[in-house]
N, CA, C and O of each residue as an XYZ file, in Angstrom:
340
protein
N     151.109    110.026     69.088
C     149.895    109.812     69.860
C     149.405    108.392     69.592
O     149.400    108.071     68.403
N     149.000    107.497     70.459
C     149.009    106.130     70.487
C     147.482    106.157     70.902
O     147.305    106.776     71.951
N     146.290    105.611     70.306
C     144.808    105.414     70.208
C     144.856    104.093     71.097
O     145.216    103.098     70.468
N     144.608    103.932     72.221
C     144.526    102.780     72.773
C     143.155    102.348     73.076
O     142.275    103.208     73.064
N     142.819    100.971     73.382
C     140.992    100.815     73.370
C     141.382     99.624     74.787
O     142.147     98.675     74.962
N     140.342    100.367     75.578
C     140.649     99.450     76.835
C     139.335     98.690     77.075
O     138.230     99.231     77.111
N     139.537     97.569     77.212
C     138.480     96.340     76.952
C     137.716     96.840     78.015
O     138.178     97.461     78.973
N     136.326     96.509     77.796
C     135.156     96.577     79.158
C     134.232     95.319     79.295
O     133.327     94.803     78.639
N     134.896     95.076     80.457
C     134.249     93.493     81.171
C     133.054     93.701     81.388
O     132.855     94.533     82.273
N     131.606     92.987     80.622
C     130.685     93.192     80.915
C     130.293     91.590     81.692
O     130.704     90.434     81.596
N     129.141     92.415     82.569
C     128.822     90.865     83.223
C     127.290     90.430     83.373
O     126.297     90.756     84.023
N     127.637     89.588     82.484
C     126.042     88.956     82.017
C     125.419     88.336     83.053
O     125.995     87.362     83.536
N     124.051     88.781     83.645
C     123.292     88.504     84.526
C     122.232     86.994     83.645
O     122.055     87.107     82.432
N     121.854     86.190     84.109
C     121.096     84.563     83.355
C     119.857     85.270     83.369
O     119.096     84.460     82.840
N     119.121     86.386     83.677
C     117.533     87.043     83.011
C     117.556     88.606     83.843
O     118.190     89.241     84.685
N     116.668     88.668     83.158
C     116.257     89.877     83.929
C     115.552     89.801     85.403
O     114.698     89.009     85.804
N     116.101     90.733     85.981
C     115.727     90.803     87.405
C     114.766     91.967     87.925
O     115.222     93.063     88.249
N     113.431     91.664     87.982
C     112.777     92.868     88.661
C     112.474     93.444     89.847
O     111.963     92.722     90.704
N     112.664     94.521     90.073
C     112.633     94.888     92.081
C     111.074     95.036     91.537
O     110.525     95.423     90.505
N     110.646     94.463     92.929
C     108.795     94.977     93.463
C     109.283     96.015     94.872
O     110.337     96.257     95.461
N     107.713     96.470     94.993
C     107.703     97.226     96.132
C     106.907     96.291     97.194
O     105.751     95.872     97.126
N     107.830     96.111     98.136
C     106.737     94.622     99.311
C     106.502     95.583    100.443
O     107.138     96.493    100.974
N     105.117     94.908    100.624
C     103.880     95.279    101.553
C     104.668     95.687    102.488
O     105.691     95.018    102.630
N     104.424     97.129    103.602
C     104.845     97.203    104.539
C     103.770     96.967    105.428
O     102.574     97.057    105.151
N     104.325     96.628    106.626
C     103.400     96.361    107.903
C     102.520     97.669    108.635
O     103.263     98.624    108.407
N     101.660     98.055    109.181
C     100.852     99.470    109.168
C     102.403     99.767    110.373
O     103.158    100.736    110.300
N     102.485     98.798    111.227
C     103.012     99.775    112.634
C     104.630     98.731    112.089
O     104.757     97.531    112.336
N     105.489     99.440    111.472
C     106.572     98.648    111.262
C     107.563     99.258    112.260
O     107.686    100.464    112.470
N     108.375     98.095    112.951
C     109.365     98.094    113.738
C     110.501     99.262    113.605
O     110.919     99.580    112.492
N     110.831     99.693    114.432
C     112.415    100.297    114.395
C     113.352     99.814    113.559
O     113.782    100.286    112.506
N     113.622     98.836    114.129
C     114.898     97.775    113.939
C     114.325     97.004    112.934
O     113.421     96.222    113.228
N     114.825     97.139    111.485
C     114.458     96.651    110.681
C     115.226     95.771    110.635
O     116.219     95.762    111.363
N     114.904     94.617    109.592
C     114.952     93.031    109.392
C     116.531     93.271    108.746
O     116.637     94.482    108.549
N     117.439     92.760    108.457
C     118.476     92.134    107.597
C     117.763     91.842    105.673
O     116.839     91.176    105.206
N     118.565     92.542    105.232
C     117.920     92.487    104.028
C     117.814     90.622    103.547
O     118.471     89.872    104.268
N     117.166     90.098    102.601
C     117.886     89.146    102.118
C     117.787     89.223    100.331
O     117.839     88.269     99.554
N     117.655     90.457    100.056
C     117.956     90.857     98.793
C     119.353     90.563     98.324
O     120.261     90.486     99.152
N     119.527     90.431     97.309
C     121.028     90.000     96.297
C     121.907     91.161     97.178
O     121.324     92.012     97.850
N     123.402     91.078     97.083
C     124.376     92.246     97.530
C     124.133     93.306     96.686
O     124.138     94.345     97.346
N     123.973     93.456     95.795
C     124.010     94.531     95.155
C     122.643     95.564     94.875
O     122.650     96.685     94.369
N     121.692     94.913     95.298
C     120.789     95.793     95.595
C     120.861     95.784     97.055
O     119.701     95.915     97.446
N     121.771     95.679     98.202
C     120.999     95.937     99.477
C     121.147     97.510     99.616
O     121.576     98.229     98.713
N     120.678     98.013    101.039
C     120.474     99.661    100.585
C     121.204     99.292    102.503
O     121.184     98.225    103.117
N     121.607    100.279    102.821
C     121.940    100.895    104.460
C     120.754    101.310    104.756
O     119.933    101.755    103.954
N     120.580    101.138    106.268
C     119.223    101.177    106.865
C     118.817    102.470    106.944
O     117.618    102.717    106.813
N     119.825    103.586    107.190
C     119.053    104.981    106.775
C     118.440    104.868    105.455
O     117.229    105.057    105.335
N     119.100    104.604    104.558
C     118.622    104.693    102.965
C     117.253    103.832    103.074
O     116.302    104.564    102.802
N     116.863    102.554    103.375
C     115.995    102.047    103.862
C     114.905    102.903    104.341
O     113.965    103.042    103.558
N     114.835    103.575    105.605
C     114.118    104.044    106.288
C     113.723    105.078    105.746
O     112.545    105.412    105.870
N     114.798    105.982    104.871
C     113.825    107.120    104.134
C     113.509    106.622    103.278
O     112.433    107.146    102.990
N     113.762    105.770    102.482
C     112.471    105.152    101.094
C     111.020    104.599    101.814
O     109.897    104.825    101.364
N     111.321    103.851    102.993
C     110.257    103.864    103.553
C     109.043    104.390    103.717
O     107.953    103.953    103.347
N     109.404    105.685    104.494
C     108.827    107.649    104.462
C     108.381    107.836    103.249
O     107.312    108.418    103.067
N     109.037    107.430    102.364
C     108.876    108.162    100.857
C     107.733    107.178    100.261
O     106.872    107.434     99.421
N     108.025    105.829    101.042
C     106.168    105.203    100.540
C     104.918    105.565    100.924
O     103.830    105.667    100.357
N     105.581    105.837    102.684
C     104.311    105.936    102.899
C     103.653    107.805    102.683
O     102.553    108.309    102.909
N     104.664    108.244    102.275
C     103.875    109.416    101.946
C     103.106    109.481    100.710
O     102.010    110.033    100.814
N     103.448    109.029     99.532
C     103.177    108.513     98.294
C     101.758    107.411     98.859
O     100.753    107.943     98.389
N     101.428    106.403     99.488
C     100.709    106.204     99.373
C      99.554    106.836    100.409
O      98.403    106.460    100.185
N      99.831    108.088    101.911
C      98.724    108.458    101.784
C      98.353    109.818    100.931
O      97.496    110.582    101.376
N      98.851    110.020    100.016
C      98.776    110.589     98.550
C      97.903    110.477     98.138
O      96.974    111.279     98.043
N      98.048    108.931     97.622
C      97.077    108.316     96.929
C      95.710    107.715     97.640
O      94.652    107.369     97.114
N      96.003    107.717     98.642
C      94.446    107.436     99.926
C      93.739    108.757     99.682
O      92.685    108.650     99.054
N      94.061    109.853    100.009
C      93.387    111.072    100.036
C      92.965    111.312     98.153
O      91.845    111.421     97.654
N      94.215    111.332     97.518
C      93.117    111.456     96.143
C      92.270    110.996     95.410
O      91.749    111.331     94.346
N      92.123    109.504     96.676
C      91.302    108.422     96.140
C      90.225    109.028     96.903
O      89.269    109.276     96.169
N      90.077    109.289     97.870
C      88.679    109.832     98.674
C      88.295    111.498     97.828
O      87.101    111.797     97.863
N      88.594    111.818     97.604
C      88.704    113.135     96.857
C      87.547    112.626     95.788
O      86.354    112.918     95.706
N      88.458    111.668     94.934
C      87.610    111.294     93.818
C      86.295    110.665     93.957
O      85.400    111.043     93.201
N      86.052    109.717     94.861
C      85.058    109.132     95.897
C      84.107    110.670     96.060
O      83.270    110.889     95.184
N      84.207    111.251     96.710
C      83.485    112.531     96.964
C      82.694    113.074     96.072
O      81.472    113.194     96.158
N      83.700    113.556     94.813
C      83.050    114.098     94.025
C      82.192    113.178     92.745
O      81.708    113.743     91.764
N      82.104    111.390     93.019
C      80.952    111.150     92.551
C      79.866    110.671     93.663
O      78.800    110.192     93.277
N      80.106    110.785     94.822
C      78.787    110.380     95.681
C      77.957    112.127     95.608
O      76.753    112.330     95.765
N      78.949    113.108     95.350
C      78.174    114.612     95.626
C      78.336    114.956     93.633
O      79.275    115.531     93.083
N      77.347    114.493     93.106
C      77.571    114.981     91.667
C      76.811    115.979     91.581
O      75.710    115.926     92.128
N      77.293    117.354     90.734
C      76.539    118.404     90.068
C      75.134    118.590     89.512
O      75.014    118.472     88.293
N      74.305    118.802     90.072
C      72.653    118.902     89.576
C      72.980    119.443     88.056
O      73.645    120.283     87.449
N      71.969    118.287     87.856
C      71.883    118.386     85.884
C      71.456    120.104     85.541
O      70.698    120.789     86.228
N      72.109    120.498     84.409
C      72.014    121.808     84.106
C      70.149    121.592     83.067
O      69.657    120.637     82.466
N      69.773    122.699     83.278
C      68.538    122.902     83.020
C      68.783    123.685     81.145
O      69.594    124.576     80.893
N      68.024    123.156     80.315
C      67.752    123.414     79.143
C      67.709    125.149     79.095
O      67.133    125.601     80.086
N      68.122    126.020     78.299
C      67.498    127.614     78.251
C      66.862    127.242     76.906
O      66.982    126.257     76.176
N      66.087    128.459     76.825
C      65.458    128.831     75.653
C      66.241    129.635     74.555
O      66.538    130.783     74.886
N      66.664    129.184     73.178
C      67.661    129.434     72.616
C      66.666    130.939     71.751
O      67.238    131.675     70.946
């Protein structure tokens, strides 16, 4: 039995690279733009279009639990009244 070790080419990137999430437009087009992201992050335009969906559901998520929260301090709970112990 022969233990062989097979080298692994790693490939050093010059820093770290961070993805953001960029602003979408309220009424965004069909026909989306040509990425001009690096090759290796580009995505296929289905894959695209449902991350899309997946923002904007996530952010009206966060619209509604933001009004939610809004609500319940413009309507706050009448102060509880002292009892007699």
């Amino acid at each position: 039995m022969n233990n062989t070790v097979t080298p692994i080419e790693r490939i050093e990137t010059p820093g770290a690279q961070q993805l953001t999430l960029l602003t979408v437009p309220e009424n965004p087009s069909t026909d989306l733009q040509p990425s001009s992201a690096h090759v290796r992050f580009q995505l296929s335009t289905t894959t695209r279009k449902r991350g899309l969906a997946h923002v904007a559901e996530i952010r009206r998520q966060l619209a509604e639990s933001q009004e939610q929260r809004e609500a319940r301090v413009a309507n706050p709970l009448p102060p509880r009244r002292p009892h007699a112990a």
